[in-house]
C-alpha positions as CSV (number, residue, x, y, z in Angstrom):
1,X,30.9,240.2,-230.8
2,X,28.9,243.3,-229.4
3,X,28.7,241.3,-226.3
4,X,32.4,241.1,-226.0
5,X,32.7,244.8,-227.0
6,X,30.4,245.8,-224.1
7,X,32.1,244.0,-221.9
8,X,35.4,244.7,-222.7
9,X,34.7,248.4,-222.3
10,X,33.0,247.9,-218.8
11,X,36.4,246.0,-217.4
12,X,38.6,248.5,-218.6
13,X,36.9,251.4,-217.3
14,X,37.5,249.3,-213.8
15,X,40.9,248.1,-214.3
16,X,43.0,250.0,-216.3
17,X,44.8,247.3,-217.5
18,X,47.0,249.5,-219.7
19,X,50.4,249.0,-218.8
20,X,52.1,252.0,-218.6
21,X,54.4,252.5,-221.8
22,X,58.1,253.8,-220.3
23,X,60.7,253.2,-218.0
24,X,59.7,252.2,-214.1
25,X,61.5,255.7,-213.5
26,X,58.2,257.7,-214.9
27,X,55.5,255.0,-213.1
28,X,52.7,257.1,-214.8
29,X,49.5,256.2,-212.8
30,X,46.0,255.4,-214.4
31,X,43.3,258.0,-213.0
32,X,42.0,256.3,-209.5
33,X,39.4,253.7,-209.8
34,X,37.2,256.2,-208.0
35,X,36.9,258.5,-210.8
36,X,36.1,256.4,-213.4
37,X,32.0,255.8,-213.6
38,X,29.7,253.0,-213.6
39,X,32.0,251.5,-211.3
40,X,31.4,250.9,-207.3
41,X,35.3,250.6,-205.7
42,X,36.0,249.4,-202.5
43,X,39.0,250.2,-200.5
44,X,39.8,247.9,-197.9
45,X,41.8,247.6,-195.5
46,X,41.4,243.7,-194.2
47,X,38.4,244.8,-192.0
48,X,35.3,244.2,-193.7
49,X,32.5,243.4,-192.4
50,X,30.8,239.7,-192.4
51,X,28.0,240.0,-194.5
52,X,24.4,239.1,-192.9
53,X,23.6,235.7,-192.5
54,X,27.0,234.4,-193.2
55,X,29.0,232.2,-190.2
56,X,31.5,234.0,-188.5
57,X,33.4,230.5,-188.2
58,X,33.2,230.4,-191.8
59,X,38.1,229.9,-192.0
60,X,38.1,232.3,-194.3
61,X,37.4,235.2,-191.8
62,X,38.3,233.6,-188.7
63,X,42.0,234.9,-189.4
64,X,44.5,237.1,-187.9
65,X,44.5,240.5,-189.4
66,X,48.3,240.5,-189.6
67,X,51.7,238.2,-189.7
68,X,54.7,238.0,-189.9
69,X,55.7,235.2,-193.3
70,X,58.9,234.5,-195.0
71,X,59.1,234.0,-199.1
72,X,62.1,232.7,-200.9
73,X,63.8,235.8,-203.4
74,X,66.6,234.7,-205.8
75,X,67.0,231.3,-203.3
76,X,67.2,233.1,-200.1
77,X,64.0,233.6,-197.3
78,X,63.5,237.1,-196.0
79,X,60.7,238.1,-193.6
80,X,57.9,240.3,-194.7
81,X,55.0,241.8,-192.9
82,X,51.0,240.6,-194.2
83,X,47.8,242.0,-193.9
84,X,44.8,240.0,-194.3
85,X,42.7,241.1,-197.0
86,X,38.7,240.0,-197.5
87,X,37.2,240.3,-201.5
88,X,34.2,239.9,-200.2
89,X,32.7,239.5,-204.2
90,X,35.1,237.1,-205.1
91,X,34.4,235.0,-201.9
92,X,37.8,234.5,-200.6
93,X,40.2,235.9,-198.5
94,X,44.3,236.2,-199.0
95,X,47.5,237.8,-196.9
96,X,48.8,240.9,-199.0
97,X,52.5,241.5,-198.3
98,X,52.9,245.6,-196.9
99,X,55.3,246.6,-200.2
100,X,52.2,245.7,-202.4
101,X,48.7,247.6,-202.5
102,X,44.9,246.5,-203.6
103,X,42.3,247.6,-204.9
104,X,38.9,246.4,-205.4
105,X,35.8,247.6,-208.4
106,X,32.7,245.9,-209.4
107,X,30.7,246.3,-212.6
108,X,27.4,244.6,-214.1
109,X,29.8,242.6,-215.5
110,X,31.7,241.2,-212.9
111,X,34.1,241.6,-210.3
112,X,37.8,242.7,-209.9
113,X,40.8,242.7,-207.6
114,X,44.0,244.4,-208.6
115,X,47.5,244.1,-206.7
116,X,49.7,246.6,-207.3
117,X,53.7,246.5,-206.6
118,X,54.7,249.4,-204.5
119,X,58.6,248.7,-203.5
120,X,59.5,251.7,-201.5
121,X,56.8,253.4,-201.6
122,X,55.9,254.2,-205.3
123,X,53.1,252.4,-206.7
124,X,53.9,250.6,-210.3
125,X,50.9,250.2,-212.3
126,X,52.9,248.0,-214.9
127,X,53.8,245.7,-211.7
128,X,50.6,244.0,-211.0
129,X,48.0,241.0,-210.7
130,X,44.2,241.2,-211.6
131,X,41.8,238.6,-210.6
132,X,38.2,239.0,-212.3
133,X,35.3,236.7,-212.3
134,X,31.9,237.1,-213.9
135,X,29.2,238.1,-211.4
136,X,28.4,235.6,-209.1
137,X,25.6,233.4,-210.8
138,X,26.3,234.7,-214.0
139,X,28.3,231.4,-215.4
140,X,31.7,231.0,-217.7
141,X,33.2,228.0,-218.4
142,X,36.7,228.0,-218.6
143,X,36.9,228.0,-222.2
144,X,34.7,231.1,-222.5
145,X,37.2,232.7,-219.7
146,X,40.2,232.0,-221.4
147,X,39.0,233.7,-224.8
148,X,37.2,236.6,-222.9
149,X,41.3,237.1,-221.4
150,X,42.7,236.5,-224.6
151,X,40.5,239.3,-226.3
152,X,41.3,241.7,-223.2
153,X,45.1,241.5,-223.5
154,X,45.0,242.1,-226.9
155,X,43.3,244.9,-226.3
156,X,45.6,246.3,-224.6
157,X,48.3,245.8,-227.6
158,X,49.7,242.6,-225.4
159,X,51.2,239.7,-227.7
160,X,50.2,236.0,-226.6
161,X,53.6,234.1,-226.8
162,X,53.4,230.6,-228.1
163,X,54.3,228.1,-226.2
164,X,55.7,224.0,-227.1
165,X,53.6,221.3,-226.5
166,X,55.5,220.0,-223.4
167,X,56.0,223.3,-221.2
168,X,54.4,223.3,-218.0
169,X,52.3,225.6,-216.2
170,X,53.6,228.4,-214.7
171,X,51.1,228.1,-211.4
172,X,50.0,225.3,-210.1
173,X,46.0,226.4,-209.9
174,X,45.7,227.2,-213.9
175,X,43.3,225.2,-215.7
176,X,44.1,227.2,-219.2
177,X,47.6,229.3,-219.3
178,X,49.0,231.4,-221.5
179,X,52.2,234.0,-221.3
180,X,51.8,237.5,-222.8
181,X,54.3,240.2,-223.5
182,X,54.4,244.0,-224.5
183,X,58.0,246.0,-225.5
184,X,58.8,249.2,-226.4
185,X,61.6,250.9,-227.5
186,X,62.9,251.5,-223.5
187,X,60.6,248.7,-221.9
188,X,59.5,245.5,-222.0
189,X,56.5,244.2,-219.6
190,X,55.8,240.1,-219.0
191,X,53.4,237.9,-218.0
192,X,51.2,235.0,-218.0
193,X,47.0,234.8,-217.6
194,X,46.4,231.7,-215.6
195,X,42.4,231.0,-216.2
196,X,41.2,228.5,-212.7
197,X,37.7,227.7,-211.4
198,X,36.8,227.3,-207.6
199,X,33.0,225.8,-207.2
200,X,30.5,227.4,-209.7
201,X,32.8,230.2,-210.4
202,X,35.1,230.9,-212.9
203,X,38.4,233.8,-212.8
204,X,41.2,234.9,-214.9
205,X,43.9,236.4,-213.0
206,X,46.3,238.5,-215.6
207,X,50.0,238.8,-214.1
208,X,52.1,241.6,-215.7
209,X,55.5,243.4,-214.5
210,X,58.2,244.8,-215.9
211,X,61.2,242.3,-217.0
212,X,63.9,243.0,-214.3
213,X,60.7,242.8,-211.7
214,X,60.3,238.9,-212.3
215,X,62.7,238.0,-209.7
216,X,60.8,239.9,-206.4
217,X,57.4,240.2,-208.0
218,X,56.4,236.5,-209.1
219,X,57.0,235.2,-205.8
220,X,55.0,237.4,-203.7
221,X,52.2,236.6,-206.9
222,X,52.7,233.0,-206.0
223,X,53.0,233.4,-202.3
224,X,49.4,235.5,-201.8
225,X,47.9,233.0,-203.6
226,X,49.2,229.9,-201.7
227,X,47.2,232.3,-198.7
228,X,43.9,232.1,-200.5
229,X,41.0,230.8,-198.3
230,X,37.7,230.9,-200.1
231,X,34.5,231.5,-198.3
232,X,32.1,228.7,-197.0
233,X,29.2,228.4,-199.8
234,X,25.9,230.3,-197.8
C-alpha cells in the first residue's frame, strides 16, 4: 500500500488528472507541468530528434510531419488538419488533430502523455486523454495496471460504473475496460480507462470529457489512436 501511495503522488504531481469541478465556461487550468517538481516535461512539437543508434527507417518516424485526414462527427466526415507527434518514452508515434494539444512529463515512476481538447482556442483540462506506462523495463502485467488505474481515478473522487456481463468494449485495443464518471451540481464529466499492452510494455490510457463533449471528443480519441505507429524494438 505505501508503494501505491508513492506512486500515486508522483503521477499526479505530472498529470493533474483532477478534472476541473464547474462549467466548461470557467475551464480553470492545472498549474503547467513545468512548475510542478520532480518532473522532466517535454514539449514537442512532432520534431524530435531520433535517438542514437536507432534506424531512421524505423515507420514510425519515417512520416510526414503534417496531413490533411477526415473523421466521422454525428455521421458526417469533415476534414481536419494533423500534426505528427513522436513520445519518444512511450516508443510510438501518432497524428494529433490542430484543435487538440499535448503534452508530455516523465517521473521515476513512469511515463505520461496527456491530450488536451482545445476547440477554438481554449484549452479544456476536463476534456482530455492520458496514456501512462511504467518505465520502460520496469514490468506490469495488465492486471497490476488495471488496479494501479482503478486506485488513481478514485483518487481523484471518480466513480467506476458497473457494467453487465455482455457489454462490449468501448475501444477496440483494451485488454481490461472500465467506464468512470464524476458530477457535480452544474457538471458532469465521463469516461472510460482502457488498460492494453504493446510488446513488454504495459499502458493505461484514462479518457475523460465533459458529457455534451462525447460527440466531437471520442472520435478524435479513437481516430489518433487508429494513427499509432510504435517504434522498431532497438
Amino acid at each position: 500500500m505505501k508503494k501505491i501511495l508513492l506512486i500515486l503522488a508522483a503521477v499526479f504531481l505530472v498529470t493533474g488528472l483532477s478534472a476541473c469541478k464547474g462549467g466548461q465556461e470557467e475551464n480553470k487550468e492545472s498549474p503547467p507541468i513545468s512548475e510542478k517538481p520532480n518532473d522532466n516535461p517535454k514539449q514537442t512539437d512532432g520534431q524530435d530528434e531520433d535517438t542514437p543508434g536507432e534506424s531512421v527507417d524505423d515507420p514510425a518516424k519515417d512520416r510526414p510531419n503534417m496531413k490533411t485526414d477526415m473523421i466521422i462527427l454525428e455521421g458526417m466526415e469533415e476534414s481536419f488538419q494533423f500534426t505528427l507527434h513522436h513520445s519518444q518514452a512511450l516508443r510510438f508515434s501518432t497524428y494529433i488533430v490542430d484543435d487538440m494539444v499535448v503534452e508530455e512529463a516523465s517521473s521515476g515512476e513512469g511515463d505520461t502523455m496527456i491530450v488536451f481538447a482545445n476547440f477554438a482556442g481554449k484549452r479544456n483540462e476536463d476534456a482530455k486523454v492520458q496514456i501512462f506506462s511504467k518505465s520502460e523495463g520496469a514490468n506490469a502485467s495488465i492486471e497490476e495496471q488495471a488496479e494501479f488505474a482503478r486506485e488513481v481515478v478514485i483518487s481523484n473522487d471518480f466513480e467506476i460504473k458497473q457494467r453487465s456481463d455482455n457489454t462490449q468494449n468501448r475501444f477496440d485495443w483494451s485488454e481490461v475496460e472500465f467506464d468512470i464518471s464524476q458530477k457535480g451540481s452544474d457538471y458532469s464529466i465521463l469516461g472510460t480507462v482502457s488498460v492494453f499492452q504493446h510488446g513488454d510494455r504495459v499502458y493505461y490510457a484514462i479518457v475523460q470529457y465533459p458529457e455534451e463533449y462525447e460527440e466531437g471528443f471520442i472520435p478524435r480519441v479513437v481516430k489518433m489512436f487508429d494513427d499509432i505507429v510504435w517504434y522498431e524494438t532497438p
